[in-house]
N, C-alpha and C positions, 0 to 999 in steps of 0.2 A: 827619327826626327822628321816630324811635319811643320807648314805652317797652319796657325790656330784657324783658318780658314775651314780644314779638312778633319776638324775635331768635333764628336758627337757632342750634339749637346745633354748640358746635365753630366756629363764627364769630369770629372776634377784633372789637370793636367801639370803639368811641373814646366815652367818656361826655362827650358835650356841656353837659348842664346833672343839677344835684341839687336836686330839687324836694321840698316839704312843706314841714312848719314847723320851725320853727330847730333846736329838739331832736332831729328827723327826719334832716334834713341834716347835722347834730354827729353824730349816730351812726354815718349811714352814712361818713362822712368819716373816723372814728376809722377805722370797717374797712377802709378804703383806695378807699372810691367818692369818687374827686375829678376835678375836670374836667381832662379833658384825660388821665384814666386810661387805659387800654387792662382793658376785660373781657369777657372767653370765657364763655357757657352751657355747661357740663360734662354737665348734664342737668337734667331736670324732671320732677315730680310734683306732678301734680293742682295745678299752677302755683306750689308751692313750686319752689325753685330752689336748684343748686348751680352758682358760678359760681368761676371765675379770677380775680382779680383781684390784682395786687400779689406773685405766685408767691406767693396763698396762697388754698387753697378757703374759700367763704365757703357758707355758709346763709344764706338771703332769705325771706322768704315774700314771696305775689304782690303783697301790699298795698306792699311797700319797694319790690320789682323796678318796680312802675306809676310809682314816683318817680323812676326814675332812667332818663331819659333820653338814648338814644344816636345 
């Protein structure tokens, strides 16, 4: 298990756990990071992230992507 931070992009990955605190995990949950998702790295910049998830692109920055474990 890593965070999606340290995930090749263009990799399909399976989110195991959604980490932080409750409001953290509500948010990301609303944009579709839920366990057992499946989400792709699209690309990255300066560790902000554009990723797949739910056929739909999402924005992260690095501090969310650290939370979300795959």
């Amino acid at each position: 298990m890593m965070p999606l931070t340290m995930v090749k992009t263009g990799e399909p990955n399976i989110i195991k756990k959604v980490g932080g605190k409750d409001e953290t995990r509500k948010f990301l949950e609303s944009l579709g990071f839920v366990t057992g998702g499946l989400v792709t790295v699209v690309s990255e910049i300066g560790g902000n992230m554009i990723v797949n998830v739910k056929e739909s692109r999402v924005a992260i920055n690095k501090d969310m992507a650290n939370k979300i474990i795959v």
